[in-house]
PDB file of N, CA, C and O in Angstrom:
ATOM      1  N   UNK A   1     -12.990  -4.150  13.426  1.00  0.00           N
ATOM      2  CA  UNK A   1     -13.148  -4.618  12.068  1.00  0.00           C
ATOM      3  C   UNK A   1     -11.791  -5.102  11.556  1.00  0.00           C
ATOM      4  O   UNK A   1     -10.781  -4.398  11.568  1.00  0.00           O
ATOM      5  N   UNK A   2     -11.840  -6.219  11.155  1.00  0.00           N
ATOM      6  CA  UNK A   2     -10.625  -6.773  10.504  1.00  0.00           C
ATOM      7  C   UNK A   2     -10.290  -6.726   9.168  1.00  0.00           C
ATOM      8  O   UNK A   2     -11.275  -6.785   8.432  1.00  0.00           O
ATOM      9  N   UNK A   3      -9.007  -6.620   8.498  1.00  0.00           N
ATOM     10  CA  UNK A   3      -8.500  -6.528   7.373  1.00  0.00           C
ATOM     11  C   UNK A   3      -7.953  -7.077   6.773  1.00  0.00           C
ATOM     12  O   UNK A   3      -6.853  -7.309   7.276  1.00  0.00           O
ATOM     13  N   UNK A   4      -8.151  -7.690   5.398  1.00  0.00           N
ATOM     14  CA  UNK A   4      -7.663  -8.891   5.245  1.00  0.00           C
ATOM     15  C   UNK A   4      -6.446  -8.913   4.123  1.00  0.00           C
ATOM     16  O   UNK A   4      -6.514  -8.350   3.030  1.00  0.00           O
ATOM     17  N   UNK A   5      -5.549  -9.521   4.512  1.00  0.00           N
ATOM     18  CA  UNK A   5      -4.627  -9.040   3.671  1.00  0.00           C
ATOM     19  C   UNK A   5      -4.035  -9.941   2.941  1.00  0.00           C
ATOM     20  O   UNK A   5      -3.359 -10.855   3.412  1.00  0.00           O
ATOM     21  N   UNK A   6      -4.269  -9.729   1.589  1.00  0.00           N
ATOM     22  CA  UNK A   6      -4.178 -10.046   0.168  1.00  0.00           C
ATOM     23  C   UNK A   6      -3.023  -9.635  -0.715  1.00  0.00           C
ATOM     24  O   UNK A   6      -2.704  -8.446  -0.717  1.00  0.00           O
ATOM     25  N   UNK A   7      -2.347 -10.525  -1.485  1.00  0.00           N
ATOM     26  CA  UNK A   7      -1.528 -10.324  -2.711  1.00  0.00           C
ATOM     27  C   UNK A   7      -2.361  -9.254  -3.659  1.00  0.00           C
ATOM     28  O   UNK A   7      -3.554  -9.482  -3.861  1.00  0.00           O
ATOM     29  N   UNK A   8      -1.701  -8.024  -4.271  1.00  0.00           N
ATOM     30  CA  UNK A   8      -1.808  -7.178  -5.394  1.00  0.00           C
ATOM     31  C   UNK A   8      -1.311  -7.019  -6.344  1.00  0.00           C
ATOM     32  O   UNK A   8      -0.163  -6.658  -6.085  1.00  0.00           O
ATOM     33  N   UNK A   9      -1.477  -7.069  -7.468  1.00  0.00           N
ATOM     34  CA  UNK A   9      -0.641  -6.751  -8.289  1.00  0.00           C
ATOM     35  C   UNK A   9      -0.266  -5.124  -8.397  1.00  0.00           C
ATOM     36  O   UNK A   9      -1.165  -4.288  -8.489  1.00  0.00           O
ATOM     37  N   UNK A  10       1.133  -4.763  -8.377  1.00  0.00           N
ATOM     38  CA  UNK A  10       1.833  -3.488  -8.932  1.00  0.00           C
ATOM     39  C   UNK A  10       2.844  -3.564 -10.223  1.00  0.00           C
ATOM     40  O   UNK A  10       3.845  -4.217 -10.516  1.00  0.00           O
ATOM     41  N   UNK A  11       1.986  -2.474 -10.878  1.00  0.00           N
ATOM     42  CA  UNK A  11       2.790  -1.495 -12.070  1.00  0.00           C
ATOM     43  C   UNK A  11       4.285  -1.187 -11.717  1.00  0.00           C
ATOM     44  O   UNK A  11       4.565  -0.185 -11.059  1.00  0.00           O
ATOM     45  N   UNK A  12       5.087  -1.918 -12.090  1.00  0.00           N
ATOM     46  CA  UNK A  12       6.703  -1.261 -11.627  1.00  0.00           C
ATOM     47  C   UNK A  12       6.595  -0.652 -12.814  1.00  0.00           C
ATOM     48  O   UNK A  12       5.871  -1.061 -13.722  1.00  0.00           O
ATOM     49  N   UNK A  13       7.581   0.735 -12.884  1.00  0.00           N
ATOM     50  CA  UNK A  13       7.437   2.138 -13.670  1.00  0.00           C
ATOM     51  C   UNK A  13       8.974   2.029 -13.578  1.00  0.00           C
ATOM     52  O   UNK A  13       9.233   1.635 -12.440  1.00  0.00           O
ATOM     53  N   UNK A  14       9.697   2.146 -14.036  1.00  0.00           N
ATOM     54  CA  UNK A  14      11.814   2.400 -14.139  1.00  0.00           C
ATOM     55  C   UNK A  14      11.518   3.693 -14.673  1.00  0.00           C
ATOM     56  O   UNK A  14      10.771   3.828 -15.642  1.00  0.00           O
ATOM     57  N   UNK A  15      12.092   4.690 -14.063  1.00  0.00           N
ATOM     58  CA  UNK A  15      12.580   6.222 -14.804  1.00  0.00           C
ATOM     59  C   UNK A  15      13.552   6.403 -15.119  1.00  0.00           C
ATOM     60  O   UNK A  15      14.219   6.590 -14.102  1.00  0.00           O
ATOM     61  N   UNK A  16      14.129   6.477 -15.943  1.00  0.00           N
ATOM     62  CA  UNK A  16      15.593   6.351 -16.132  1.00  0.00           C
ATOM     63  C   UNK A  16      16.005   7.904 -16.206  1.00  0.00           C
ATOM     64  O   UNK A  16      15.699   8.622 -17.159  1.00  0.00           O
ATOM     65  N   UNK A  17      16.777   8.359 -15.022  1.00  0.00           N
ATOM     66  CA  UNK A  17      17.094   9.826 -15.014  1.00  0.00           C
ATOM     67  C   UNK A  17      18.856  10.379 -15.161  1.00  0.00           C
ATOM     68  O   UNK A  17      19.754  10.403 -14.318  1.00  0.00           O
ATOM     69  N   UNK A  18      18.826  10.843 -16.837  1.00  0.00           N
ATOM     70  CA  UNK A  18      20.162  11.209 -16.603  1.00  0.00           C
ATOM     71  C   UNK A  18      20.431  13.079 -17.198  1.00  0.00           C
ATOM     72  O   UNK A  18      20.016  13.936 -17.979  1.00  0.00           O
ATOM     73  N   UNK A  19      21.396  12.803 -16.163  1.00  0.00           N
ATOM     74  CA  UNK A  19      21.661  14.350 -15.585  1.00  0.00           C
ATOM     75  C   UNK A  19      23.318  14.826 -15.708  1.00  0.00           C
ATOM     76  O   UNK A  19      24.180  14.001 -15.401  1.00  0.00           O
ATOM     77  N   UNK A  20      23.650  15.996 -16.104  1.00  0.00           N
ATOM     78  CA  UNK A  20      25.235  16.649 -16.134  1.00  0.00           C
ATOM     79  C   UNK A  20      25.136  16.528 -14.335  1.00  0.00           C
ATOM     80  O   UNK A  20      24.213  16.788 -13.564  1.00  0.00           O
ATOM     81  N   UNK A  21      26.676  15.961 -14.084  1.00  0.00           N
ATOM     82  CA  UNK A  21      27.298  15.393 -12.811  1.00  0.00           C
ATOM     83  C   UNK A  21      27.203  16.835 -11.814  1.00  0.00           C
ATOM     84  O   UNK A  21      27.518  16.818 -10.624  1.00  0.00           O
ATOM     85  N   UNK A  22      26.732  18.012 -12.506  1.00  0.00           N
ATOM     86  CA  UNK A  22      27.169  19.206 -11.628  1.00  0.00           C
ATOM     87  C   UNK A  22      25.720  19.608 -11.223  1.00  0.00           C
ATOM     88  O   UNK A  22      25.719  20.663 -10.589  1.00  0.00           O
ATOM     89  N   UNK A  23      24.378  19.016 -11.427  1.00  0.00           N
ATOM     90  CA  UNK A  23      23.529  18.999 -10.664  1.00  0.00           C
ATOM     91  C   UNK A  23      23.044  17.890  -9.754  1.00  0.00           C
ATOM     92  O   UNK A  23      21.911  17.435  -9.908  1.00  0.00           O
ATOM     93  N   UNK A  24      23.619  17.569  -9.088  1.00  0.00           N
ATOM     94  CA  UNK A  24      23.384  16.693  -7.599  1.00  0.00           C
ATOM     95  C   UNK A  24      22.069  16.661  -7.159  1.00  0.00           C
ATOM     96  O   UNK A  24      21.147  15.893  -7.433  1.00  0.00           O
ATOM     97  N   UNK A  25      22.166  18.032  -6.124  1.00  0.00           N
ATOM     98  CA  UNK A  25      21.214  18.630  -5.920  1.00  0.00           C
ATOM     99  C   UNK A  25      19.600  18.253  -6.280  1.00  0.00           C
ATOM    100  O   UNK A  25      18.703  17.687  -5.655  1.00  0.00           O
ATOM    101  N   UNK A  26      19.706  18.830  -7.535  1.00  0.00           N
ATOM    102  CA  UNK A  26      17.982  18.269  -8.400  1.00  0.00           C
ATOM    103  C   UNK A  26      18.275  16.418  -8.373  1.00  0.00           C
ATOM    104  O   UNK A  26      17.398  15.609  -8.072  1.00  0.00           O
ATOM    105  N   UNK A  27      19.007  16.231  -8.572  1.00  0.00           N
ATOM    106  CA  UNK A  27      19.044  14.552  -8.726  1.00  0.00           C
ATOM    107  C   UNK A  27      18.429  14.125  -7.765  1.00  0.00           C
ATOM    108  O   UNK A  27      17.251  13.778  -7.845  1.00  0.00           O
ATOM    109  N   UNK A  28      19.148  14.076  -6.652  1.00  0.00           N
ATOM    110  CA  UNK A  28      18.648  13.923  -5.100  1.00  0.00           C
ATOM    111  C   UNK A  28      17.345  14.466  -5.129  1.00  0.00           C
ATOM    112  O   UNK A  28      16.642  13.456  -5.108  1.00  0.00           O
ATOM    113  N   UNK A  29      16.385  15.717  -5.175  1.00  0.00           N
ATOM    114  CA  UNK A  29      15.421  16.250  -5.117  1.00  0.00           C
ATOM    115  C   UNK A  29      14.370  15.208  -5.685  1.00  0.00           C
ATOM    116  O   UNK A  29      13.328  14.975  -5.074  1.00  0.00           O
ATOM    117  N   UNK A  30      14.751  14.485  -7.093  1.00  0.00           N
ATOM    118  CA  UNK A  30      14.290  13.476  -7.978  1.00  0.00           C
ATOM    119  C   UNK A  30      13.836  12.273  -7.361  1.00  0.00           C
ATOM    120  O   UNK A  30      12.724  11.766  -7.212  1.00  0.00           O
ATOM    121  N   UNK A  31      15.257  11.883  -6.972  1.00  0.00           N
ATOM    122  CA  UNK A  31      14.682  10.622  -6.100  1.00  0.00           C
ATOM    123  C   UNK A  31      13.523  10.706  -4.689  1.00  0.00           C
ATOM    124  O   UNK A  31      12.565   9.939  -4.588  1.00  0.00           O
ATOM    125  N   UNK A  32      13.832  11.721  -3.745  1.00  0.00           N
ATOM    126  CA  UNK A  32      13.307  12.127  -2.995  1.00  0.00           C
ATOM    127  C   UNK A  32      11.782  11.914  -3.062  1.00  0.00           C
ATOM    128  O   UNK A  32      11.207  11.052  -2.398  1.00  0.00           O
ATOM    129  N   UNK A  33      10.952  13.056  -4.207  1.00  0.00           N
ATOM    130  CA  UNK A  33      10.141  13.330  -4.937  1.00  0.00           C
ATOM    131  C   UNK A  33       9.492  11.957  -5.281  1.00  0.00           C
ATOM    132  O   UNK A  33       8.287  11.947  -5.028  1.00  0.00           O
ATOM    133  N   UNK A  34       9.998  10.761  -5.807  1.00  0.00           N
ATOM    134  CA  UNK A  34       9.723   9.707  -6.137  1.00  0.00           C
ATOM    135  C   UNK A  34       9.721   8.719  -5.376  1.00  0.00           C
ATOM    136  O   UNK A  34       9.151   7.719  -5.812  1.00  0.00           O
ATOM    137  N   UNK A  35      10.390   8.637  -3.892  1.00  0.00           N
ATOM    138  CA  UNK A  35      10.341   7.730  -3.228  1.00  0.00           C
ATOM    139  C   UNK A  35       9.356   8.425  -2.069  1.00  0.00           C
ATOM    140  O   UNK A  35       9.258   7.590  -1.170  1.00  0.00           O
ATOM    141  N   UNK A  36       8.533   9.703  -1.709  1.00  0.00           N
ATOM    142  CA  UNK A  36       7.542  10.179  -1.239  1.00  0.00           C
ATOM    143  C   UNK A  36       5.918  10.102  -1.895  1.00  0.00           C
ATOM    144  O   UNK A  36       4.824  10.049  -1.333  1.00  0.00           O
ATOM    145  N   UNK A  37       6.377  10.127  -3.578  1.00  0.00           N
ATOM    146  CA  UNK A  37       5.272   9.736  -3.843  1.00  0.00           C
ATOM    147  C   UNK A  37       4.488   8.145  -3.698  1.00  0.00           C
ATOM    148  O   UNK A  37       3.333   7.788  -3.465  1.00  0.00           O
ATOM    149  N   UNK A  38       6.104   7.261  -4.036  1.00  0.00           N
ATOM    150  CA  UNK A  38       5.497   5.769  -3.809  1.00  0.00           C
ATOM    151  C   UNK A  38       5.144   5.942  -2.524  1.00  0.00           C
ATOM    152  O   UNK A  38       3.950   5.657  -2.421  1.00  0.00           O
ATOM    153  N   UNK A  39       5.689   6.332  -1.307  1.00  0.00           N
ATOM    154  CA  UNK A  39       4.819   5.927  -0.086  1.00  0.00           C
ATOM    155  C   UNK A  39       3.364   6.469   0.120  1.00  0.00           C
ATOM    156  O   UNK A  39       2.416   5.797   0.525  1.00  0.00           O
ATOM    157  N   UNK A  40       3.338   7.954  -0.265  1.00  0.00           N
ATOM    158  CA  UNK A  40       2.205   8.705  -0.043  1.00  0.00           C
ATOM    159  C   UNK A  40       1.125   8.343  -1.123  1.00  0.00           C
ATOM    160  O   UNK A  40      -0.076   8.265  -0.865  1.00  0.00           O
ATOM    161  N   UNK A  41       1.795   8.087  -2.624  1.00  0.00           N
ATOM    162  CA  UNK A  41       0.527   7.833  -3.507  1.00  0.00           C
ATOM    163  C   UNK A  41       0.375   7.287  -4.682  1.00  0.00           C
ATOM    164  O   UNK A  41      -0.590   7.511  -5.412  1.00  0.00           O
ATOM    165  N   UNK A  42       1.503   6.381  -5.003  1.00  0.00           N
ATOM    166  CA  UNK A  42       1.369   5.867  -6.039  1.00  0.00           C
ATOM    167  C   UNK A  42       0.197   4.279  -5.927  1.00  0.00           C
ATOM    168  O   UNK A  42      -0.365   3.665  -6.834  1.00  0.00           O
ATOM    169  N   UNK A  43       0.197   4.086  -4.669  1.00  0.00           N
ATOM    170  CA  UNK A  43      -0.567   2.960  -4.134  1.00  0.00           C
ATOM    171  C   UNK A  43      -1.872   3.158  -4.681  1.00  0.00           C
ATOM    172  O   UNK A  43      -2.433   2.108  -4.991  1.00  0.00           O
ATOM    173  N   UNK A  44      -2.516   4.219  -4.888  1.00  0.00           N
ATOM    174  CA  UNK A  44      -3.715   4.395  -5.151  1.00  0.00           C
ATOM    175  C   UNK A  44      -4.097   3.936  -6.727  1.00  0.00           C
ATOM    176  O   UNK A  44      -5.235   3.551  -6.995  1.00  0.00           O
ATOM    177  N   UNK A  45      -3.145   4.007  -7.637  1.00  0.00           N
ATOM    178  CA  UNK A  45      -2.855   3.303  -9.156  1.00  0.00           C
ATOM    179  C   UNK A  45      -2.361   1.799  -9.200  1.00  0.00           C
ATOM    180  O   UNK A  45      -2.542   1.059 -10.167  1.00  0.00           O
ATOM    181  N   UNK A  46      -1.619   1.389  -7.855  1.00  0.00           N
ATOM    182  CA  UNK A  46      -1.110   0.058  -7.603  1.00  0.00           C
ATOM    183  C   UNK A  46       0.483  -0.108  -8.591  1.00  0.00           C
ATOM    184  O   UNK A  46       1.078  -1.017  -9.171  1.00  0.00           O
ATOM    185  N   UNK A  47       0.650   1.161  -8.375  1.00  0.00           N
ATOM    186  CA  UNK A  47       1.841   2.075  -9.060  1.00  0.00           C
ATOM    187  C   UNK A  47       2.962   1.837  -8.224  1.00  0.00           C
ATOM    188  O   UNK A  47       2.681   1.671  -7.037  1.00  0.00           O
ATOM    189  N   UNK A  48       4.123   1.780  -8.528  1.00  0.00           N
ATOM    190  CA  UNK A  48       5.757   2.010  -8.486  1.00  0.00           C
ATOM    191  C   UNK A  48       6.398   2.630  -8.770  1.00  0.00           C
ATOM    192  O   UNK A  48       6.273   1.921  -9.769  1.00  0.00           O
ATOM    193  N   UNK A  49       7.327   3.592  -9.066  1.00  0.00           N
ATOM    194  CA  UNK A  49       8.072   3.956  -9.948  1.00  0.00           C
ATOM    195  C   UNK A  49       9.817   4.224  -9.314  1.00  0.00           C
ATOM    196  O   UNK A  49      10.164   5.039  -8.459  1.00  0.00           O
ATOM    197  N   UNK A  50      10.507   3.437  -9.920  1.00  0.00           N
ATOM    198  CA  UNK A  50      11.911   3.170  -9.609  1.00  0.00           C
ATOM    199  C   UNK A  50      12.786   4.326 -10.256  1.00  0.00           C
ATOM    200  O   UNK A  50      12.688   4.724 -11.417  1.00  0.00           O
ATOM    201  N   UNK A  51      13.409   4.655  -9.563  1.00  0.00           N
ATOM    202  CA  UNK A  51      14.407   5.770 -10.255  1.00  0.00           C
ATOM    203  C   UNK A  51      15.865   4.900 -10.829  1.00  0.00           C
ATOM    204  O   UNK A  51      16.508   4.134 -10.111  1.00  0.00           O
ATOM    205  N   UNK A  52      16.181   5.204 -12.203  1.00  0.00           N
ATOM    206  CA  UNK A  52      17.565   4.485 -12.220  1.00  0.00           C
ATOM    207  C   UNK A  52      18.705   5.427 -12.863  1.00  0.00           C
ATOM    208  O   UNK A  52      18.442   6.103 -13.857  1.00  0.00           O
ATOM    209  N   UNK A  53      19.957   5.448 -12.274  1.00  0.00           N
ATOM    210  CA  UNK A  53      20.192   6.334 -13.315  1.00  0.00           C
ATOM    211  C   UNK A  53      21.406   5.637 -13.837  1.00  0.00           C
ATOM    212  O   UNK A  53      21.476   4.428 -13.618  1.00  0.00           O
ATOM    213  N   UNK A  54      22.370   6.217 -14.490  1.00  0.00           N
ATOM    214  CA  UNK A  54      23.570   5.852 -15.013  1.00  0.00           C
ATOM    215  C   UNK A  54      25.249   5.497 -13.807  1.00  0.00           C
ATOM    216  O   UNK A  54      26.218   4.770 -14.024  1.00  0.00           O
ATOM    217  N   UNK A  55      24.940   6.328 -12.691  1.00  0.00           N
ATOM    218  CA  UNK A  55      26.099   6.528 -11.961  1.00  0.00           C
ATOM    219  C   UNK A  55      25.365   5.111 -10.838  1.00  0.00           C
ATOM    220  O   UNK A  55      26.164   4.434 -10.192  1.00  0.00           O
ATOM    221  N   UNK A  56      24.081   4.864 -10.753  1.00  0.00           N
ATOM    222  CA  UNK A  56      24.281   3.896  -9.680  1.00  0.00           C
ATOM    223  C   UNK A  56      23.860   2.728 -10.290  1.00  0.00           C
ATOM    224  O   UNK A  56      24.191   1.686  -9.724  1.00  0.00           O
ATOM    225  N   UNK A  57      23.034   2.625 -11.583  1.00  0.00           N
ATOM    226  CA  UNK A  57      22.517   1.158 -12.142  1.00  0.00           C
ATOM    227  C   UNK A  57      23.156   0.802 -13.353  1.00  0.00           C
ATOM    228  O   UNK A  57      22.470   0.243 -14.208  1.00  0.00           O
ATOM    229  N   UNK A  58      24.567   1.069 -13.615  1.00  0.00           N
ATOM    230  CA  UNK A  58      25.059   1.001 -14.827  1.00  0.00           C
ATOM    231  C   UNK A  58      25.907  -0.577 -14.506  1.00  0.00           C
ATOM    232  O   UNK A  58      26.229  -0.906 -13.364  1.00  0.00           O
ATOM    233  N   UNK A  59      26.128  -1.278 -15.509  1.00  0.00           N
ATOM    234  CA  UNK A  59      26.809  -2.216 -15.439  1.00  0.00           C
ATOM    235  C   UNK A  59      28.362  -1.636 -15.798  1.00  0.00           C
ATOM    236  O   UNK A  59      28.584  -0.872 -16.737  1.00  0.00           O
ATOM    237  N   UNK A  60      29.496  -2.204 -14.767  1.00  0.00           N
ATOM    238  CA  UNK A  60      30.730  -1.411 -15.430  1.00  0.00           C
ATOM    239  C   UNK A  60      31.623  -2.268 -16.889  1.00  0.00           C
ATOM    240  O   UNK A  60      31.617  -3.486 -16.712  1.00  0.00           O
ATOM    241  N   UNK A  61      32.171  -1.944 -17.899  1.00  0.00           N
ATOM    242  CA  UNK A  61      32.748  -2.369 -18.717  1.00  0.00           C
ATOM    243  C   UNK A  61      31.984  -3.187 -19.782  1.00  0.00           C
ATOM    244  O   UNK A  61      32.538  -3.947 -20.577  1.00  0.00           O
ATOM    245  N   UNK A  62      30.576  -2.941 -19.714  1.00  0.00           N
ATOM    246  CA  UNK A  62      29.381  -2.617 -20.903  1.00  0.00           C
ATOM    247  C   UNK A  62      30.049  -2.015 -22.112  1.00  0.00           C
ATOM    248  O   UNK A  62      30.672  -2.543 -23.034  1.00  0.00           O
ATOM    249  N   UNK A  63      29.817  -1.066 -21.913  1.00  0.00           N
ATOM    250  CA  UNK A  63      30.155   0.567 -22.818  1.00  0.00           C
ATOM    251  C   UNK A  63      30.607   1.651 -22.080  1.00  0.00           C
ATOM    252  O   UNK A  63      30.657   1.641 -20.850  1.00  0.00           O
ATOM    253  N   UNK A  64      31.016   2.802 -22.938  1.00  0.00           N
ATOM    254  CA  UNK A  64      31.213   3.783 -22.422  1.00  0.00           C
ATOM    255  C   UNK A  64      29.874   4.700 -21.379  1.00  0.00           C
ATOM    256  O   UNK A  64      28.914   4.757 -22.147  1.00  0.00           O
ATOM    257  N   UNK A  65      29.629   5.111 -20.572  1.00  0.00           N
ATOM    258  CA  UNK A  65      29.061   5.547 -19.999  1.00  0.00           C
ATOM    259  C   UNK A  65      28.272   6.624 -20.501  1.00  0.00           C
ATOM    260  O   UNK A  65      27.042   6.603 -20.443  1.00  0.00           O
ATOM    261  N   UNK A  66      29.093   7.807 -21.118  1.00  0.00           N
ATOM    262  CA  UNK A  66      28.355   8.348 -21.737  1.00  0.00           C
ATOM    263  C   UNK A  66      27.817   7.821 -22.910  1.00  0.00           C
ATOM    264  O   UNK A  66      26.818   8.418 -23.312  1.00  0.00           O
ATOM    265  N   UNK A  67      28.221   6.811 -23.616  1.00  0.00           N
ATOM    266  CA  UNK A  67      28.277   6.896 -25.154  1.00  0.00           C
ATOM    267  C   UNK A  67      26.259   6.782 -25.197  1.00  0.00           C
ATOM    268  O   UNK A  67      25.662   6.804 -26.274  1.00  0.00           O
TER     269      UNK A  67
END
């Protein structure tokens, strides 16, 4: 049986996750968590969800970082 494969539209979702620099750890856990669910199941909603946070999607000399 053959399958035919078609353009879909997907929901891109941005999470914007910000966190004190001294939990890593859960950060990483975050992304993890989110890049297992897009493979395992966000497909079923035709779902995305992008993790962004401040230390890797920030533009530099914007603003202050924290502000």
């Amino acid at each position: 049986m053959a399958t035919s494969l078609s353009p879909r539209r997907v929901n891109q979702f941005h999470v914007f996750f910000a966190s004190p620099r001294d939990v890593g750890s859960k950060r990483q856990y975050v992304r993890k968590f989110f890049d297992e669910y897009n493979r395992h199941t966000a497909h079923i909603w035709n779902a995305q969800f992008v993790v962004l946070d401040w230390e890797n999607d920030s533009t530099i000399g914007v603003s202050r970082l924290q502000a």
